[in-house]
N, C-alpha and C positions, 0 to 999 in steps of 0.2 A: 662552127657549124660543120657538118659533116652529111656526105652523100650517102645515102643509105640504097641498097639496090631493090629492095622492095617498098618502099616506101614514097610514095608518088611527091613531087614538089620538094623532095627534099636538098636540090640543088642550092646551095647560097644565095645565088644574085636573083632564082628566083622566089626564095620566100621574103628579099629583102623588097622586091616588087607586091607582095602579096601583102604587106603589112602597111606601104604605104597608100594600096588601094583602100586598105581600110582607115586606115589613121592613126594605126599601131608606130611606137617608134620600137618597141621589143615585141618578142613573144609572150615575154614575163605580163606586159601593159595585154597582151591581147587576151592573156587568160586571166585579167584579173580579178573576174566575177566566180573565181574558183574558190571554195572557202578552203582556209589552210587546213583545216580538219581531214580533209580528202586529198591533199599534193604530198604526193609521193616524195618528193626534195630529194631522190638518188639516179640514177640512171636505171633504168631497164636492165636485168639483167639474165640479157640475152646472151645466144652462141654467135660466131662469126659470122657471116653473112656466107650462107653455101651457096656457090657460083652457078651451080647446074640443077636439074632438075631431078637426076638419078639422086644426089646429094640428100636433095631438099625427103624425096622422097621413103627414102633407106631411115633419114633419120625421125622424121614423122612416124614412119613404122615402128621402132626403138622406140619412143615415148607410148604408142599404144598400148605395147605389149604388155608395158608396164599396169594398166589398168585393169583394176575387178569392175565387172560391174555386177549389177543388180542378177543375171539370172547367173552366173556362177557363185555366187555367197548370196547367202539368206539375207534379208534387209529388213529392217524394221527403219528405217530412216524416213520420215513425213516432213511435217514440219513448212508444207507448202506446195511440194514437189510429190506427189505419190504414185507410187506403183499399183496401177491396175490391170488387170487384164485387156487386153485389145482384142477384141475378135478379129479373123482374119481379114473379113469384107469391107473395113473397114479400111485397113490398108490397099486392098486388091482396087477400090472407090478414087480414094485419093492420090493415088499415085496413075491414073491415067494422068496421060498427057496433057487435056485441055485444060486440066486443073491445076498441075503441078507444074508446067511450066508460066502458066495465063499470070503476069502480075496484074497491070493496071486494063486497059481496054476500058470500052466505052460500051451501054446497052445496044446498040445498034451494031455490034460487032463480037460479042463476047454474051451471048443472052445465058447461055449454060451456067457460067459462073455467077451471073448475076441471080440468077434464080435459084441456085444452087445454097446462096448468102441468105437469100429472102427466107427458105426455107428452114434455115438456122435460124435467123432471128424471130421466125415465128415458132419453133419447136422452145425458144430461151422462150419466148416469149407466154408459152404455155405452163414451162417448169416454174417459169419465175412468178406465174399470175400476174403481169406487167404488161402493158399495150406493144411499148415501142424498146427496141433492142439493136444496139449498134453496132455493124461491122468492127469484129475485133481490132483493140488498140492493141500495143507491143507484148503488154503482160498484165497481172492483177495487180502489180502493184502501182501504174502506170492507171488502171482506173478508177482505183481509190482515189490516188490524186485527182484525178479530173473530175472523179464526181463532188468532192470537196469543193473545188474552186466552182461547179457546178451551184452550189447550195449557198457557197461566197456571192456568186453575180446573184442568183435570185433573192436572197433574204436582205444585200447591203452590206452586212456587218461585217465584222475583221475575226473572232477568234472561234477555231476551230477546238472540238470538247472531243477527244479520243479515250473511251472510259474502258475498255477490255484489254485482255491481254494484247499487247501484238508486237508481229515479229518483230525484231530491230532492224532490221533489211530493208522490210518495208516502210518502217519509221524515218527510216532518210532518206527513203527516195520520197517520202511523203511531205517532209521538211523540205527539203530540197524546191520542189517543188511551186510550194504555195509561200514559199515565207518571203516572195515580192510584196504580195497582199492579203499574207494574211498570217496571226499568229496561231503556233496550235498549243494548245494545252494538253498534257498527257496526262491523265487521272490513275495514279496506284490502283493494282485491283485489291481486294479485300484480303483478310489473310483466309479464305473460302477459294480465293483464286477469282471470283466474281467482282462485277461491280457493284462501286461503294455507292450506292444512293446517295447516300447524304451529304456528299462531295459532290459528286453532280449536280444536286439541287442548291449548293451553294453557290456554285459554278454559276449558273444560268439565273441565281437571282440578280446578277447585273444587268442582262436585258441585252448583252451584246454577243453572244450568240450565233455564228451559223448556222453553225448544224453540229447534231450529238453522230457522233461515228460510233456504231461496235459492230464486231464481227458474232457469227456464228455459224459454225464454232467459234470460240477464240482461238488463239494462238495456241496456248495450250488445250485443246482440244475442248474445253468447256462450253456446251450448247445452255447457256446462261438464261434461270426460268423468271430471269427480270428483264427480257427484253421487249415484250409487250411496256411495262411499267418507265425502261427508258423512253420510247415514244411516246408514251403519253407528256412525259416530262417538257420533253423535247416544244412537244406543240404545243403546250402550256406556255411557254417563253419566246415563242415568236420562230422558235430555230425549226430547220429540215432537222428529218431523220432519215440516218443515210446507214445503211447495212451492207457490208461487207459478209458473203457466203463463199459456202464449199456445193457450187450446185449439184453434185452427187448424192448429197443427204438429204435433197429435197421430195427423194421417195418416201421419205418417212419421218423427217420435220418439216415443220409447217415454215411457206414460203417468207421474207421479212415483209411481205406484203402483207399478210396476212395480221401482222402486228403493226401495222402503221408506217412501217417505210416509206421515206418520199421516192428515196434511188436506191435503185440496188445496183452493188456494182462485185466484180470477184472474179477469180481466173478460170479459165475453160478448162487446164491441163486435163481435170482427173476425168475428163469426157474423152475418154478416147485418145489421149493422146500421150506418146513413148516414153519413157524417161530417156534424154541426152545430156548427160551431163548435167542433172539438175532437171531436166525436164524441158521439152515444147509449149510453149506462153502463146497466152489469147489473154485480153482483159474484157469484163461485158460492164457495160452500164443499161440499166434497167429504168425506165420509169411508165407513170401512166401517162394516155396520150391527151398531156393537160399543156397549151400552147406553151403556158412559164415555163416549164420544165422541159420540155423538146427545144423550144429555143433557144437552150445551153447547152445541144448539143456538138460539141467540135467535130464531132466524127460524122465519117459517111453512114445513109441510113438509106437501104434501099427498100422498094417498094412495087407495089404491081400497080398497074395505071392501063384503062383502056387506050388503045391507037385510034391512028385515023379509019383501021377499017373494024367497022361494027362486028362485036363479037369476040372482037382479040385484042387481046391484052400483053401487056410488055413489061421487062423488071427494070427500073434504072433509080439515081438516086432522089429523094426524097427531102425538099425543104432546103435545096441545095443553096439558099443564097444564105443560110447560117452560116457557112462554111469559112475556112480562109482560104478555101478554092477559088472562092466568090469575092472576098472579103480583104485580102491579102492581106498585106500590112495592120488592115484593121480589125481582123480579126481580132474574135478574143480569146482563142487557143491556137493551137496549129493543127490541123488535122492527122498530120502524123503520117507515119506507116501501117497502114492494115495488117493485122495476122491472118491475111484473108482465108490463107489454106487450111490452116488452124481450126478457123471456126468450120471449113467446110466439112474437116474430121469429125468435130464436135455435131454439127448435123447428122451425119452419118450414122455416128453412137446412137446421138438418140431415137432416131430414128427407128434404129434397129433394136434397141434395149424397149420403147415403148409404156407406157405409165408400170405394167406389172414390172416388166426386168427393173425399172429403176427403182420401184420397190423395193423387189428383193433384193437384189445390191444394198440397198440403204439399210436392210432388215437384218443383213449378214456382218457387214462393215459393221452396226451396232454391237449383236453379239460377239464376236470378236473381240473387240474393243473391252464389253466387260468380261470375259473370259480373261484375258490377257492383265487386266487390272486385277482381279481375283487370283490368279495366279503367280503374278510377278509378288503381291503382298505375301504368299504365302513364303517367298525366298529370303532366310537369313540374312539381316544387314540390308534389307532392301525396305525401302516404304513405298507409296504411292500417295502422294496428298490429294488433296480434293477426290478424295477415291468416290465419296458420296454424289458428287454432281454430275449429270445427265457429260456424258464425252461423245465424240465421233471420232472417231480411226486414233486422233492426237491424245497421249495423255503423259506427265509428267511421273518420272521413277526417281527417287531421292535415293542414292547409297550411303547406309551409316559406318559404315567399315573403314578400316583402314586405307583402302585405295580411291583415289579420287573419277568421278564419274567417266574423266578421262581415259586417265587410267584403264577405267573398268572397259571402255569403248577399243584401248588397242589390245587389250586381254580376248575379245568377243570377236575379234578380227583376227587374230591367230588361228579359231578355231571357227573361220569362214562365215562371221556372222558380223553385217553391219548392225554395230548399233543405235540410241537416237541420237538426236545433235545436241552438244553439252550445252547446258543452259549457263553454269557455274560450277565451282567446287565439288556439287553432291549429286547435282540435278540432270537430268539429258528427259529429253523428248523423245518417245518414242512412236512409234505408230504402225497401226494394223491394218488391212484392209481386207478387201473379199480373198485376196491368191493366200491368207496365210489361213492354213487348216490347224485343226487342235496339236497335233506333231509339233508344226514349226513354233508353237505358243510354247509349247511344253519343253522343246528342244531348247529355248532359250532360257526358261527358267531353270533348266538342267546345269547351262554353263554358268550362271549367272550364281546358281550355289555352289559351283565347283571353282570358281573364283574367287568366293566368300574363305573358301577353305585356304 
């Protein structure tokens, strides 16, 4: 064992105190619920430990510099994380004080933020067509999870039916997860890139059941026109139907409410919020205000409620004895950390975009999207599969060429242009949004036959 200088408890005699508060005889016994799929088995490989802070400092600067980001090279990189514009008020909002520094507080001491939350969850609450909406958890893929085990506690049953594309990232924090209590089944998509019906309905003639999961989009960007026809399934067999979205697209596709969703659950990011490094994370879970389904919620949910003096009303949380605030031990999730600030950007956005702006947004992000499909096909050595199916901002490019999709990605970064994220061998994701005009579409498909050559 060895003292590390940033590293809190990392003294000997006292982590060997810490292990036997727990009843660890190692550290190996303390992390044993780590699956080996995920342990690193080498040391961290880290630089020395810099003693000062000019040090620490100098050198943190040296690794930034080393960074592109998104506004100095063009980006086409999605895939969960998107670049949208921010308006400025948005930031000018949330960067006051009461908000940006306010974490927890209590309604009686902090009413601004609290009402601030309320106001979010009833703008989600409007996009999504869903009653009740919960103070954001860490991230979306963090609500996936929760809304799954959500649909575990209500329904009884043990196996999760995952039939769309989805990311791998999200698939093991999703595994991860639930596989205390519950198994997930992951369904191929079709070779259309869509779900395979007939796999699903074989799936669910056992009778055991949770819930059918799909996103829409999916992962590869396919807004799938069997998703109505998955619900139906779903409640045929006794299981939730639980929807994972991109709420930005909801200007111009129809809510998963609207096709039979029990929960809807998906990330805030593309509401307003920066890309850092992959992007600022909110997760929402959505449902109607149906007592089974609010009472699995772990999260805080706040609400407006009259006071003792007539006429005035106060925001605080709502049904707080679900909680493990309430509940502790017995809980049956953890409540977690709030992305509070998160969602309060995400208010903000919407706020200010209002039913039209998120229209158009939705209306431009589409066109793009086939533009971009229409034109990348036109590029030698290039395909586009599933070109034919309904996309949002996400769509998948196949290189038939000699260089691999890789390849083709550190070729598009020489000449300052991120490309998508490789899927495999041929394949990368790519993705458009509202900030890329016909230039940047065109500019790509420029380099992309100039790399062909």
């Amino acid at each position: 064992m060895s003292v590390h200088p940033y590293i809190p408890n990392s003294v000997p005699a006292i982590k060997e105190q810490m292990l036997a508060a727990v009843g660890a005889a190692s550290t190996e016994e303390f992390y044993a619920d780590v699956p080996e799929s995920i342990r690193l088995r080498r040391p961290l490989d880290l630089p020395a430990p810099l003693r000062s802070e000019a040090e620490l400092v100098r050198h943190v600067g040296a690794l930034l510099t080393r960074n592109t980001g998104t506004h100095e090279a063009l980006s086409f990189l999605g895939a969960g994380c998107y670049q949208h514009h921010v308006p400025a008020v948005v930031d000018e909002v949330i960067n006051r004080s009461e908000f940006l520094t306010a974490y927890a507080g209590e309604p009686y001491e902090d009413h601004g933020r609290f009402q601030a939350l309320w106001e979010y969850q009833s703008l989600m609450g409007e996009l999504l067509e869903m009653d009740v909406v919960n103070v954001p958890t860490y991230d979306g893929f963090q609500a996936s999870a929760t809304a799954l085990r959500m649909a575990g506690r209500i329904t009884g049953r043990r196996r999760l039916l995952l039939v769309t594309a989805l990311d791998p990232d999200k698939l093991s924090k999703i595994d991860d997860y639930v596989r205390p209590v519950h198994d997930v089944v992951v369904l191929p998509v079709g070779a259309d890139g869509r779900a395979d019906l007939d796999a699903v309905r074989a799936e669910l003639a056992a009778g055991d059941v949770a819930a059918v999961y799909a996103e829409a989009p999916s992962y590869l960007g396919i807004v799938d026109p069997a998703l109505p026809e998955l619900g139906r399934l779903a409640h045929e067999a006794g299981a939730l139907y639980v929807v994972g979205c991109n709420p930005i697209s909801l200007g111009v596709v129809a809510p998963p409410a609207a096709y039979g969703a029990d929960i809807v659950c998906g990330e805030i990011q593309p509401l307003g919020l920066h890309l850092a490094y992959g992007g600022l994370n909110g997760g929402f879970v959505a449902t109607r205000d149906e007592e089974r389904l609010v009472a699995e919620f772990p999260f805080r949910l706040f609400g407006v409620a009259p006071t003792e003096v007539e006429g005035e009303y106060g925001f605080g949380d709502v049904a707080y004895e679900r909680t493990s605030f309430a509940l502790r031990e017995e809980g049956k999730e953890w409540v977690g950390t709030a992305a509070a600030l998160n969602g309060i950007t995400a208010g903000v956005y919407l706020a200010l975009m209002g039913p039209q702006g998120m229209r158009e947004i939705g209306q431009t992000i589409m066109a793009n999207t086939r533009y971009a499909i229409r034109r990348l096909a036109e590029v030698p050595g290039v395909e586009v599969p599933y070109a034919d199916a309904p996309h949002f901002a996400d769509f998948t490019v196949r290189f038939t060429g000699a260089r691999t999709a890789a390849e083709v990605g550190d070729a598009l970064l020489d000449r300052g242009i991120f490309g998508g994220r490789v899927l495999s061998e041929t394949d990368a994701l790519y993705c458009v949004t509202e900030i890329h005009g016909k230039d940047d579409i065109d500019r790509l498909a420029t380099a992309l036959q100039e790399i062909a050559k």
